[in-house]
C-alpha positions in Angstrom: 23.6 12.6 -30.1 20.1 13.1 -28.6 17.8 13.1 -31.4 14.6 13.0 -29.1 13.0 16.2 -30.1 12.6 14.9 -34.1 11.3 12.0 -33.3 7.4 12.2 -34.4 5.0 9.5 -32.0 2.1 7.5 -32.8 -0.3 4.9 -31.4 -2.4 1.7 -33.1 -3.9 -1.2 -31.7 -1.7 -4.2 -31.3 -3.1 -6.0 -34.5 -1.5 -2.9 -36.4 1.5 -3.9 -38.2 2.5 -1.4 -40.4 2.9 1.8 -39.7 0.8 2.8 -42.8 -2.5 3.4 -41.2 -0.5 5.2 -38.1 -1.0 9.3 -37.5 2.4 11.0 -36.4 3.1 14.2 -34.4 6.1 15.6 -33.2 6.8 15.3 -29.8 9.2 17.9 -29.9 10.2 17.4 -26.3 13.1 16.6 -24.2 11.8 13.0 -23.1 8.8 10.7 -25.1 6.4 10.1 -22.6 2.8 7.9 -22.3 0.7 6.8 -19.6 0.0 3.4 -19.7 -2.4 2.3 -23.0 -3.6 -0.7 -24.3 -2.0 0.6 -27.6 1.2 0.3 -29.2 3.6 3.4 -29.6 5.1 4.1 -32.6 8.3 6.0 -34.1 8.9 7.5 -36.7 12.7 8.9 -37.2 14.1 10.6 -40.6 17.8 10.3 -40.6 20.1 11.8 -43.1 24.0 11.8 -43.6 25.5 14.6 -45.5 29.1 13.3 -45.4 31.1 11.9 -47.8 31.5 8.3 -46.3 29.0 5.7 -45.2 28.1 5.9 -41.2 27.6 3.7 -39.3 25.8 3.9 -36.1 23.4 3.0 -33.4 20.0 3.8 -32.8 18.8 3.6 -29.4 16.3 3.9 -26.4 17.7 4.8 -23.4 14.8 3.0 -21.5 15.4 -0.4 -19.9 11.7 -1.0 -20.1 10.8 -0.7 -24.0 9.7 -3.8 -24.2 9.9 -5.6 -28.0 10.7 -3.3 -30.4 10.1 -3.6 -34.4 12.2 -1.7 -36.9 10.9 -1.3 -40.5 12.9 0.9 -43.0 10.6 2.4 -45.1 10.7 1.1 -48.9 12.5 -1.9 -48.1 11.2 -5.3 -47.0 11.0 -7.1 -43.9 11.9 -5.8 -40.0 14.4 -6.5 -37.7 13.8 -7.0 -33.6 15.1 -6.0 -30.4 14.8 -4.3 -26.7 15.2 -5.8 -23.7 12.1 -7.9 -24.1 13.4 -10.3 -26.4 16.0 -12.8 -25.5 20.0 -11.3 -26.0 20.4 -13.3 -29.1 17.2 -12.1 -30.8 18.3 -8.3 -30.6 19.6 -6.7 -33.4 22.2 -5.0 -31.3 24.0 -6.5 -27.7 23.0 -4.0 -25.7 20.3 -3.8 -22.4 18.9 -0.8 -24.3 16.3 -1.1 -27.3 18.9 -0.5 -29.8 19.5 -0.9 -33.7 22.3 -0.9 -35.8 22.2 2.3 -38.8 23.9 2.2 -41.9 23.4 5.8 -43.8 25.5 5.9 -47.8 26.9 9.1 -48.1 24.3 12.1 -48.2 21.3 9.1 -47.8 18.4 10.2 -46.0 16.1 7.6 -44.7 13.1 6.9 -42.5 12.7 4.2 -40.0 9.3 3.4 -38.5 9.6 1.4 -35.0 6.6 -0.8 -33.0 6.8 -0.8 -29.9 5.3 -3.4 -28.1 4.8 -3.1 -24.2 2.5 -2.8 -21.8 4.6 -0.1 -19.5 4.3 3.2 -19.3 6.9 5.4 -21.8 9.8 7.0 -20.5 13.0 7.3 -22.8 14.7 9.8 -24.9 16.4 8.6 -28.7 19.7 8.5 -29.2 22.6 8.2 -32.1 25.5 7.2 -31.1 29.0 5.1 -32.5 28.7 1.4 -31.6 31.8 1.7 -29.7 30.3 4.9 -27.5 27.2 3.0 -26.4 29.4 -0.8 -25.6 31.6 1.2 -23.6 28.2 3.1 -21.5 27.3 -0.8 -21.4 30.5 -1.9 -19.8 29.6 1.1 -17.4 26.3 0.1 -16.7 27.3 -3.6 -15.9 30.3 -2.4 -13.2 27.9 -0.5 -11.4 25.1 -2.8 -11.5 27.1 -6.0 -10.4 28.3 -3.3 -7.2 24.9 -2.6 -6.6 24.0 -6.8 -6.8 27.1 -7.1 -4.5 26.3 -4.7 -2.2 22.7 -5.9 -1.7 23.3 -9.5 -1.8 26.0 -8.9 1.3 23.2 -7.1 3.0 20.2 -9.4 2.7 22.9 -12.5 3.0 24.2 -11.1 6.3 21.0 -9.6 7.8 19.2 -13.3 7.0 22.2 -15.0 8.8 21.6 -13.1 11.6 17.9 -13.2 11.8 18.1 -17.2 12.0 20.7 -17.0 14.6 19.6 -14.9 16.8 15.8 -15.6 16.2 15.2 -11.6 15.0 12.7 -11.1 13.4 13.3 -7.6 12.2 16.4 -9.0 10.6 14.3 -11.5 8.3 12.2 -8.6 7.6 14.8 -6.6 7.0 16.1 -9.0 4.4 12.9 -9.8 2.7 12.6 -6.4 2.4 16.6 -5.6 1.0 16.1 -8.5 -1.0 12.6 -7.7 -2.9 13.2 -3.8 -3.6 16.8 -5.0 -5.3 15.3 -7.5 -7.5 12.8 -4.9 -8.8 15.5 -2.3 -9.3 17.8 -4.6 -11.3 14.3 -5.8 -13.1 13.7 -1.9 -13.5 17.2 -1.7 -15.3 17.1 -4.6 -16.7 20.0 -6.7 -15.6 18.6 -10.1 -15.1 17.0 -9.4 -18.7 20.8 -8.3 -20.1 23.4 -9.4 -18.2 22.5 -12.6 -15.9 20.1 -14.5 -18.2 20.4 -12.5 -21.2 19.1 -15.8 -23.2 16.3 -17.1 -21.0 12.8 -16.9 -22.4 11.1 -15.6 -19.7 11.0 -12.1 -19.5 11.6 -10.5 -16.3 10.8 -7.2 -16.9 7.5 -8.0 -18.7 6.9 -8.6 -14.9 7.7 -5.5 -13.3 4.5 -4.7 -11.8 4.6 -8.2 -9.8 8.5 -7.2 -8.1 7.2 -3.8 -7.5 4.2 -5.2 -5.5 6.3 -7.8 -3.8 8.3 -5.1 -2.8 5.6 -2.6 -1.0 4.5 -5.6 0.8 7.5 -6.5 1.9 8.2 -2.5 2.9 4.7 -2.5 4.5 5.4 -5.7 6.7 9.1 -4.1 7.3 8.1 -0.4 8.2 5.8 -2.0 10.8 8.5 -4.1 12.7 11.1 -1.8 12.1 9.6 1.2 13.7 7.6 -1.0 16.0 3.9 0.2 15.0 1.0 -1.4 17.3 -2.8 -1.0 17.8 -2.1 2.1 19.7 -0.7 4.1 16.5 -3.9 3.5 15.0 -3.6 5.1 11.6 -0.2 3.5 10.8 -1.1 0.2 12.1 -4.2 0.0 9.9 -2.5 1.9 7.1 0.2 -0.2 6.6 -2.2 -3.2 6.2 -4.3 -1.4 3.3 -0.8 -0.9 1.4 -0.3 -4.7 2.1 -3.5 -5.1 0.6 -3.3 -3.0 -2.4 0.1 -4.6 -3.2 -1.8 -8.5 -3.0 -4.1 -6.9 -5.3 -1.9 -5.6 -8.3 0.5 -8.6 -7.4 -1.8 -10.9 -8.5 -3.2 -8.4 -11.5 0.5 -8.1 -12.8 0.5 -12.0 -13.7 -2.1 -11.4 -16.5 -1.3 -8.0 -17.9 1.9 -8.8 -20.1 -1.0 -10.7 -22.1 -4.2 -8.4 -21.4 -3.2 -5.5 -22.3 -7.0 -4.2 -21.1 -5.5 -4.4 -17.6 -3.4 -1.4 -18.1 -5.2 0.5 -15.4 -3.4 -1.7 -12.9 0.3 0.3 -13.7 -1.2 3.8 -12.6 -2.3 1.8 -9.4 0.7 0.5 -8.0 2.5 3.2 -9.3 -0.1 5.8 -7.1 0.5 2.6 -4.3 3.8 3.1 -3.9 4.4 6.8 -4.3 1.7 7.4 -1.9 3.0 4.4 0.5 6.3 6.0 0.5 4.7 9.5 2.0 2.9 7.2 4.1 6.1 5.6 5.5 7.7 8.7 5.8 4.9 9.9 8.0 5.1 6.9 10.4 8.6 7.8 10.6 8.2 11.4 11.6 5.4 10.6 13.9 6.9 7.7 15.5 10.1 10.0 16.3 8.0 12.5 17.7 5.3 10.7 19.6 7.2 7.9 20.8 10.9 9.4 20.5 11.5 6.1 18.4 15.4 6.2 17.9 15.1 3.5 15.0 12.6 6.7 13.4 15.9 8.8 13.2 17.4 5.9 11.5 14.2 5.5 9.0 14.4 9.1 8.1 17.9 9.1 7.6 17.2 6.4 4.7 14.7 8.4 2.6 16.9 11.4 3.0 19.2 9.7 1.2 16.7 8.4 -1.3 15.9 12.1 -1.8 18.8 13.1 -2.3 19.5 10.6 -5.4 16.1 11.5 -7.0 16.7 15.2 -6.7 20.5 13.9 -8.5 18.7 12.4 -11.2 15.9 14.8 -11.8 18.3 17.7 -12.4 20.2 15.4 -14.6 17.1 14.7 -16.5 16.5 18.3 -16.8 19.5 20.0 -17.7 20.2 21.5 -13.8 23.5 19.6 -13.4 25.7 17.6 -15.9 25.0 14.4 -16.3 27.2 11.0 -16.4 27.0 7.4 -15.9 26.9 8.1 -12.0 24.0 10.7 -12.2 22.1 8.7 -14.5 21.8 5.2 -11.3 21.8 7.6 -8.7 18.8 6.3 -7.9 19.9 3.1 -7.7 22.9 4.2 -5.9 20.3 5.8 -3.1 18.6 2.6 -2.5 21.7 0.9 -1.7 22.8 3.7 0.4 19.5 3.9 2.2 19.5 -0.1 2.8 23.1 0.3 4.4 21.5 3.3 6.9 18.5 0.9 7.5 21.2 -2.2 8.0 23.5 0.5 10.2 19.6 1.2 12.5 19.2 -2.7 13.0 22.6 -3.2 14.1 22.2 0.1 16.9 19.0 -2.0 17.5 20.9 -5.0 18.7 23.0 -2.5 21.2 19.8 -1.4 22.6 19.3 -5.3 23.2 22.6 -6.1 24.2 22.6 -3.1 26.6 18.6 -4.5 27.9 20.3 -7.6 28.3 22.7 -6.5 30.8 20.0 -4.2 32.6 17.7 -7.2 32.9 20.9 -9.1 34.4 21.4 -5.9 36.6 17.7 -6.6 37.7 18.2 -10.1 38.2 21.4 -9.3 40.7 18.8 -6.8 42.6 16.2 -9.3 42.2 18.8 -11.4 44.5 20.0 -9.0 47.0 16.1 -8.2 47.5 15.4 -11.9 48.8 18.6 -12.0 50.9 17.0 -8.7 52.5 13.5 -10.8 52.7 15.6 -13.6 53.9 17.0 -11.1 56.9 13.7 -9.6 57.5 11.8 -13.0 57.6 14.2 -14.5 59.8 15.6 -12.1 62.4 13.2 -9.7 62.5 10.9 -12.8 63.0 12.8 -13.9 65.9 12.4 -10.4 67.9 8.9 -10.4 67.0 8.7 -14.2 68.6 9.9 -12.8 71.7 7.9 -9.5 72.0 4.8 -11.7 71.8 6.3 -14.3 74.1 6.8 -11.4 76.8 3.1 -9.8 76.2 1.9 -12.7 76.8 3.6 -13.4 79.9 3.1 -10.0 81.0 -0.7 -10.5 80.6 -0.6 -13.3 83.2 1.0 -10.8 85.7 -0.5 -7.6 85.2 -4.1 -7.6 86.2 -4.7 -3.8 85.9 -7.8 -3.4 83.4 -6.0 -0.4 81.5 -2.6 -2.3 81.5 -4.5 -5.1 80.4 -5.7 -3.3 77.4 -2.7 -2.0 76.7 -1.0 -5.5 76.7 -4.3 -6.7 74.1 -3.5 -4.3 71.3 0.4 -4.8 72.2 -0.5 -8.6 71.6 -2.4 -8.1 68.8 -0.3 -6.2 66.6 2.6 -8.7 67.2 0.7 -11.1 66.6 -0.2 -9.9 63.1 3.1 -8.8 62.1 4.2 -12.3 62.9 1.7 -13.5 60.6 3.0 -11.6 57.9 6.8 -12.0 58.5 5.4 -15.9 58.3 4.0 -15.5 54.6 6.3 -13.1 53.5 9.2 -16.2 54.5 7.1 -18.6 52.7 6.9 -16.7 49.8 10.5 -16.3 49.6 11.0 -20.1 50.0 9.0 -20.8 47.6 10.8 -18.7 45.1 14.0 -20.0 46.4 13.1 -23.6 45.8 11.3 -23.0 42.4 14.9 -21.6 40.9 16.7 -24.2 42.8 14.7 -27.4 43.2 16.8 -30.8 43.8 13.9 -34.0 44.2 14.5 -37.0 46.5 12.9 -40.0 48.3 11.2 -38.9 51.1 9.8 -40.7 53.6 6.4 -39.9 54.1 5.3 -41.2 57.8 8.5 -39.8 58.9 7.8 -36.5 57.1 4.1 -36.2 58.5 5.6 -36.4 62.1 8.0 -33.9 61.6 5.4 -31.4 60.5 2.7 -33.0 63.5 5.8 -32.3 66.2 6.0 -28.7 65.2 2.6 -27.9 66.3 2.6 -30.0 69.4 2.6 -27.5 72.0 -1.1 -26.3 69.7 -2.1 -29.3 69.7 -1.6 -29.9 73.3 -2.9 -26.3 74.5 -6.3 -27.4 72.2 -6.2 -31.1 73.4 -6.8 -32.2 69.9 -6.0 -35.9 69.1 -4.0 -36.8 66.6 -3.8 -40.2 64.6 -0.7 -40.5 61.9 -1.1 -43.8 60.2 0.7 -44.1 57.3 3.3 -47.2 56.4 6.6 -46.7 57.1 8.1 -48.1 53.8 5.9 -45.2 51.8 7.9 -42.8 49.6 7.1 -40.1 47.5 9.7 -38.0 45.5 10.3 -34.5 47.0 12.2 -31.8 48.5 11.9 -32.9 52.3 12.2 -29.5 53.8 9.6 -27.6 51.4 7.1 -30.7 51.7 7.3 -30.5 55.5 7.8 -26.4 56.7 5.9 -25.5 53.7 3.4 -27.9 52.4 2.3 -30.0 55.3 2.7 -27.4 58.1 0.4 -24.9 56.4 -2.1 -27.6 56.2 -1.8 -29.1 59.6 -1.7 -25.5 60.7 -4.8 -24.7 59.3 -6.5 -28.3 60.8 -5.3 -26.6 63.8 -6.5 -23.4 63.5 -10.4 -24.5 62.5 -10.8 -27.5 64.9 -12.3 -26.9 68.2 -10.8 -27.9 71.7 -10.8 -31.8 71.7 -11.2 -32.8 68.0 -9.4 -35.3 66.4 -7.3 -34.9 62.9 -5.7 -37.6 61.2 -3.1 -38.5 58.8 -3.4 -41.3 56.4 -1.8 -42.5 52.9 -2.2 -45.2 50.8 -0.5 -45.7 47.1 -3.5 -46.0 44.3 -2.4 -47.2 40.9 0.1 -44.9 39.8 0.0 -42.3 42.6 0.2 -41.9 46.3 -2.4 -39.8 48.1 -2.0 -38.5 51.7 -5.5 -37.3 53.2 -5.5 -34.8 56.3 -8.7 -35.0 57.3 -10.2 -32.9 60.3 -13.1 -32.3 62.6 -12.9 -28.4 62.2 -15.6 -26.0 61.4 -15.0 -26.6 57.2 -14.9 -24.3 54.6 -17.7 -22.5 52.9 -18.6 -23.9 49.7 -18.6 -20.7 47.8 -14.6 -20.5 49.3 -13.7 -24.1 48.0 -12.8 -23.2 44.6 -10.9 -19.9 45.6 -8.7 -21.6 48.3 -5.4 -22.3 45.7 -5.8 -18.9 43.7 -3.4 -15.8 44.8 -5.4 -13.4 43.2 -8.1 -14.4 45.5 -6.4 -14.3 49.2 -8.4 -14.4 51.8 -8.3 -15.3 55.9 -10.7 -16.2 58.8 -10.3 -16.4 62.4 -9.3 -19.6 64.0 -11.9 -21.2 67.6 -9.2 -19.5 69.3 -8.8 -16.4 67.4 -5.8 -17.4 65.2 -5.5 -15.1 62.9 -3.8 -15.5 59.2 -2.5 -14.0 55.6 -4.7 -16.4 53.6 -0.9 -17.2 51.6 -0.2 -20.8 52.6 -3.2 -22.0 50.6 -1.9 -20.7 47.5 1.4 -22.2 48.4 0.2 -25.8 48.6 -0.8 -25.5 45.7 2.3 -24.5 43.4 4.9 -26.4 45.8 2.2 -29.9 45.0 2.7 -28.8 41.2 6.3 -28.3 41.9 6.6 -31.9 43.0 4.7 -33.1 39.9 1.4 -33.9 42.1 -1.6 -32.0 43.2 -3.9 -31.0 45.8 -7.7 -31.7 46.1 -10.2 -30.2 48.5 -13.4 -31.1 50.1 -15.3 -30.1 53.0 -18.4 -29.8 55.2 -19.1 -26.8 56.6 -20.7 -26.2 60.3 -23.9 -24.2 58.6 -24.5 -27.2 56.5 -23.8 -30.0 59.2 -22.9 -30.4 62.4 -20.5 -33.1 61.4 -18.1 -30.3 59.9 -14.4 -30.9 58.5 -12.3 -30.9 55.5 -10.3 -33.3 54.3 -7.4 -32.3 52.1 -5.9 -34.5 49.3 -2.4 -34.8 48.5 -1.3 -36.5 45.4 1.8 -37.5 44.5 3.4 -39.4 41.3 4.0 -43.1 42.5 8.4 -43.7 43.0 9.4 -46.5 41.9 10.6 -49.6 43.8 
């Protein structure tokens, strides 16, 4: 029976402690209600039994967060305790609720006066009932509370499991999250007070406020990987961190108020935190779905719907709309298990989306290869015909003495001879790519290596009467890939010796090992490089080409090349030079430094 409405309320200061000096009204409501206060509540509840036999009965608050309640009987001695802030064995009755045992003689009326001490806000109706009545609600209360702790342990369990196996964060998130707004629900109702450490002496629920806070962190932090907020969404992105903020600030607040009761001010402001974070997230939802057209969004909204849903349940219940029962009275504890299964359900459609990138990014990586096979085709064959068109230009330029043919035949030249250039570097490239994936080191001999490369560019040499000295030990080794050292590393240095020395110069080859390394100089008698070009020589984002004596012309790639193929082989390459507008005794000498092979 719902005695609320008789029920006259008071308040006193917490030194107050009988009810003596206390003023009553009637509330004469449906619920007893108070803000948050400094003071004590008292009640004050006349009871009388106009039947024939003694009744016996239960008085109770049907409030999980009444905190320590005080029963006096007014004209006889002494109080007894209890309310879910007192340990199991120090209530008067076993129940979560604030609840006392009644005994009424036949046709006894009586008046009980009850302290309440707490420092949450009030929110409970009074009830009479049998003993038997409210055990069996309590039996209720425990099945669905322990499917509630099962079903939210499974989730954060699982999603945790996941996150440290796969390395997902959202997951660990995801389970912070699940796993810091269920403790505060079962706080709010007062399980771990009741049911799983009925006797210990710390109260949990005397720390509401700190689980609440831990748990709009946790949703701020949460909201913001889940719906994958950045700097660009700047209102949520900043917004979420002042809700992170606000909850540090009443999380560390909630650790003194249970004892200074002064602090009270700090319940309306997490309570105005989270009702206002919760619009807040709702609106990062909605305008991530629209802006962005954020699937996960759909998923978010989804969750509060069904958050909504319970809260509309339970407010009509409150009210009188529908009937209520055990299963309207936790809907809202049903809801937030329902809406941590839609979020759980949104993660795992996340993982298809990254199981479905996955195989795009292999797609790519298949393309990726049938695009260097077609480099490979191009760079090769189409480099062949281009070989022989400028072969036959050239040759035709011997025969054809014509002034317009001759012209003709220049450009014809010309333009072969830069689409050959760039065939050239778009091959190295491709090599270079090639090798990176699929690099296999050996001993390489470097003397041999070195005339390799020089025999490549004999007929240049010979056509520019350059002299060439290679004098370098045969024994000397270096670890390499032979064919990338020589076609890629050596020939685009020698190549550019070449290019920059004038008619009858001389370049040379040398090596020695020093310490722990082995460096091969190519030095050259060639026009040098500017200074200001030195330090740019090795950086792609910085390509650049000159003319050769002869008018060689390049791509400016192979420097770059050297470079990451040196790195490659675990050495590096180093760089001086002279050039002719400094000295007349121009050239560059290029270092090559490998890591020393053992004997």
């Amino acid at each position: 029976m719902d005695i609320t409405s008789q029920v006259e309320m008071g308040e006193a200061a917490a030194s107050v402690e009988t009810a003596a000096s206390v003023v009553f009204n009637r509330a004469g409501a449906k619920e007893l209600a108070r803000g948050y206060t400094e003071l004590d509540q008292w009640f004050k509840i006349s009871l009388h039994n106009d039947q024939d036999s003694v009744q016996s009965k239960v008085l109770y608050f049907d409030a999980p967060l009444m905190g320590r309640l005080y029963l006096q009987k007014q004209g006889e001695p002494g109080q007894r305790s209890s309310g879910p802030g007192l340990p199991m064995a120090e209530r008067a009755f076993q129940s979560r609720f604030g609840a006392f045992p009644i005994e009424l003689a036949p046709q006894e009326s009586a008046t009980y006066f009850i302290k309440r001490d707490s420092h949450h806000a009030l929110n409970t109706r009074v009830f009479l009932a049998d003993p038997s009545d409210l055990e069996h609600q309590d039996d209720l209360s425990r099945t669905i509370f322990y499917f509630y702790l099962g079903g939210i342990f499974s989730l954060v369990v699982y999603n945790l499991l996941l996150g440290l196996f796969t390395t997902q964060k959202d997951h660990l998130s995801y389970s912070f999250f699940a796993a810091s707004f269920g403790v505060t629900a079962l706080v709010l109702h007062g399980v771990f007070d009741s049911y799983l450490l009925p006797n210990s002496k710390f109260v949990f629920s005397n720390y509401l406020m700190f689980f609440s806070s831990v748990s709009l962190f946790s949703a701020s932090l949460f909201v913001e990987r889940f719906l994958s907020i950045k700097k660009e969404f700047t209102v949520g992105y900043w917004g979420l961190r002042l809700f992170a903020a606000l909850s540090v600030v009443t999380m560390v607040g909630s650790l003194f108020a249970p004892t200074y009761r002064e602090l009270f001010f700090l319940g309306y402001l997490i309570d105005i935190s989270i009702g206002a974070g919760i619009l807040f997230f709702i609106f990062c939802g909605f305008y991530s779905l629209i802006r962005y057209g954020h699937r996960l969004a759909s998923y978010f909204l989804l969750s509060w719907l069904v958050v909504l849903i319970g809260t509309f349940i339970w407010f009509a219940s409150i009210h009188g709309f529908i009937t209520g029962n055990i299963y309207t009275q936790y809907s809202l504890l049903l809801a937030n298990l329902g809406e941590m299964i839609v979020l759980s359900l949104g993660l795992a459609y996340k993982i298809r989306v990254l199981d479905e990138e996955k195989r795009q990014a292999q797609q790519a990586a298949e393309d990726k290869e049938r695009y260097h096979r077609l480099v490979r085709v191009l760079s090769h064959d189409v480099a062949n015909t281009v070989s022989g068109l400028l072969y036959h230009s050239e040759m035709l330029k011997d025969h054809v003495s014509a002034q317009a043919a001759d012209a003709h035949l220049d450009r014809i030249n010309s333009s072969t001879n830069k689409l050959n250039q760039i065939l050239k570097s778009v091959r190295q490239e491709e090599v270079y790519h090639v090798f990176k994936q699929n690099a296999e080191m050996q001993r390489v001999e470097l003397a041999s290596a070195c005339w390799e490369a020089v025999n490549h560019y004999s007929w240049q040499i010979e056509e520019k009467e350059l002299l060439i000295e290679v004098a370098i030990a045969n024994d000397l080794c270096v670890r390499a890939d032979r064919s990338a050292l020589i076609n890629q590393v050596l020939s685009n240095v020698l190549s550019n010796s070449i290019k920059f020395c004038e008619p009858g110069r001389e370049i040379r080859l040398l090596a020695q090992k020093q310490d722990d390394c082995v460096v091969l100089e190519i030095r050259d008698q060639g026009t040098g490089i500017h200074p200001n070009e030195v330090g740019l020589l090795f950086k792609r984002n910085k390509l650049f080409s000159h003319k050769g004596t002869s008018n060689e012309e390049g791509t400016g790639f192979g420097t770059s090349l050297i470079a990451e193929y040196m790195q490659l082989f675990g050495g590096q390459v180093e760089v001086s030079s002279v050039h002719h507008s400094v000295s007349p005794a121009s050239g560059t000498t290029v270092k090559l430094v490998f890591p020393a092979v053992p004997d």
